[in-house]
Structure formats: C-alpha cells, structure tokens
C-alpha positions as a printed NumPy array, in Angstrom:
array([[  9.425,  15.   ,   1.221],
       [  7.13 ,  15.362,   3.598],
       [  3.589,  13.043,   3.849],
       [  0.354,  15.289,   3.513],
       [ -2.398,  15.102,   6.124],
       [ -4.249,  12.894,   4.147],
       [ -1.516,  10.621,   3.775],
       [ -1.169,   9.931,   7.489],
       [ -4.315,   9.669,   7.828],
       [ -4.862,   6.699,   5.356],
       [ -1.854,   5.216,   7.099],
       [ -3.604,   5.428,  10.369],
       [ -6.876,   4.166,   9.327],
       [ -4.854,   0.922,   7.514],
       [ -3.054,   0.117,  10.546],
       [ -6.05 ,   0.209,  12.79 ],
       [ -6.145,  -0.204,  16.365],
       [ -2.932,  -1.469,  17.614],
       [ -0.926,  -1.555,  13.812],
       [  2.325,   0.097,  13.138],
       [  2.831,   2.484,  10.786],
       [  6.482,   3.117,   9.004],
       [  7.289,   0.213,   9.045],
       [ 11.095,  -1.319,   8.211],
       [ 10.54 ,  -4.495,   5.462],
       [ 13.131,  -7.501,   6.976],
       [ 16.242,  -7.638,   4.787],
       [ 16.064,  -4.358,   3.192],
       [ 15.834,  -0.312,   4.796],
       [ 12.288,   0.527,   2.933],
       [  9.556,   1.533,   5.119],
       [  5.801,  -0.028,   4.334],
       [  2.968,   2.681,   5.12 ],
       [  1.315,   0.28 ,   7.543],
       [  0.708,  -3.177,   8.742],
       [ -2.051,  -4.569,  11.09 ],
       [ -1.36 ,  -5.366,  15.234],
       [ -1.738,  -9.153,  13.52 ],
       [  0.767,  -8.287,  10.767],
       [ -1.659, -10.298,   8.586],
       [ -2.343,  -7.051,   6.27 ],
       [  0.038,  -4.816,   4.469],
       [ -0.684,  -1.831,   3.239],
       [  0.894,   1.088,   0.84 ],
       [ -0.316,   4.407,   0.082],
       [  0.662,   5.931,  -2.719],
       [ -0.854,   9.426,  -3.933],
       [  1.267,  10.188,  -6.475],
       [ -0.671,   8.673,  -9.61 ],
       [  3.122,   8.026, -11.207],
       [  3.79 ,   4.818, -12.594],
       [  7.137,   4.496, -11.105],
       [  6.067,   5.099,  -7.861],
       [  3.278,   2.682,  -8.169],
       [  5.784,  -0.003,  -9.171],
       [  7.964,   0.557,  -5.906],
       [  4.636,   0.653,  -3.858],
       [  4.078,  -2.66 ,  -5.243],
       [  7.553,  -3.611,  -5.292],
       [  7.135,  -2.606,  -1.061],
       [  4.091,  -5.182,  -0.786],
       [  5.866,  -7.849,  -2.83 ],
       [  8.81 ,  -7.665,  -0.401],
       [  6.588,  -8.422,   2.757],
       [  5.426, -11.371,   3.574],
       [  2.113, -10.601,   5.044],
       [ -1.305, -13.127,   3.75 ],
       [ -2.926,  -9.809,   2.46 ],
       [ -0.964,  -7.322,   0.64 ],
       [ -3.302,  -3.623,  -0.429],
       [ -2.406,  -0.446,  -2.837],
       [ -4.196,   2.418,  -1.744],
       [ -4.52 ,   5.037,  -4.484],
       [ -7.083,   7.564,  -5.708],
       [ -9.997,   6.244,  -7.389],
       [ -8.523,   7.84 , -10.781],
       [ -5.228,   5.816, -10.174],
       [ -7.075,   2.327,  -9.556],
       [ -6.093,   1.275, -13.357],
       [ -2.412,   2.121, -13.595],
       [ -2.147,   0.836,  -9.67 ],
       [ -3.301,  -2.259, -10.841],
       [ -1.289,  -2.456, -14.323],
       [  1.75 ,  -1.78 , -11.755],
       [  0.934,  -5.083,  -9.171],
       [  0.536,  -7.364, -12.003],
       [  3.644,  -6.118, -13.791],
       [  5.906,  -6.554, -10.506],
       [  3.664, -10.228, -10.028],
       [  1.931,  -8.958,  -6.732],
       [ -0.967, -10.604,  -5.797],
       [ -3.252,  -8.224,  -3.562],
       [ -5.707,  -5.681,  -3.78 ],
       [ -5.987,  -2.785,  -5.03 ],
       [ -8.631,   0.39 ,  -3.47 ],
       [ -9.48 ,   3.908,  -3.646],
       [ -8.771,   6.43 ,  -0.461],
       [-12.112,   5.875,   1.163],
       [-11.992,   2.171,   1.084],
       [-15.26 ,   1.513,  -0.962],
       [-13.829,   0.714,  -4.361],
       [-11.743,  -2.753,  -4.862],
       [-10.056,  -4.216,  -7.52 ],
       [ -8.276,  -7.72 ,  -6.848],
       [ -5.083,  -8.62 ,  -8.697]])
C-alpha cells in the first residue's frame, strides 16, 4: 500500500537533516520509517490506530538497536501505542504527529 503525504512527511521530519528513511533492520528484511544521520534515534510511524500494527511498529523498534527508540501515532492512538510497547517490552517513547505530546514507556 502506498504511504500518504503525511506519512512521508513525518518520516522526513524524524530523520532530520542527514537521516535515512526506509530503512533495512540488520538480520531481518523489515524496513524502520527513519533513523537519525547519528543512528542514535529510531523512529516508526504508524497511522493506522490498529493494535496489530502497533505491535509490529513496536516489534520494528525493539529489533533495532538504536539508544532512543519513538512510536509516532495520532494523538487519539497515544494509549493503545503505548499498551502495544509495553506488551512487546519496548522501552521508548511514545508521541503524537506534531511532536508536542509524549508519553515515555
């Protein structure tokens, strides 16, 4: 399927200046959404609101090993996105689309 606008767009703004986005986790043929030029921040977008597709967002972070791991959901999604991390035993953060909502996990 293809990724909305806004989708990219989030992906873009994650990976900042420099970052990759689409990016192939080691040992396995998943992509991550984006990671930082440092690599030091990984991040998945999901806009789906599903709770399956939460858990394989946060099943994505678990499998990276970057020091900061973030879900990026709508702000109506924050609570399931977060029931999701803590189920798969992800330790990260979770934040709405615009960035000015967190919730740590």
């Amino acid at each position: 399927m293809a990724k909305s606008s806004s989708h990219k767009q989030a992906q873009g703004k994650a990976a900042g200046r420099g970052g990759k986005t689409e990016v192939k986790i080691k040992g396995s043929n998943k992509l991550l959404d984006a990671v930082t030029k440092s690599g030091k921040t990984a991040t998945e977008v999901e806009r789906s609101g599903n709770m399956q597709s939460l858990e394989k967002a946060a099943q994505r972070l678990k499998m990276r090993r970057s020091q900061r791991k973030v879900l990026q959901v709508p702000q109506p999604d924050m609570g399931k996105a977060a029931q999701a991390m803590q189920k798969k035993k992800v330790h990260g953060t979770v934040k709405n689309m615009t960035g000015t909502k967190r919730r740590f996990v």
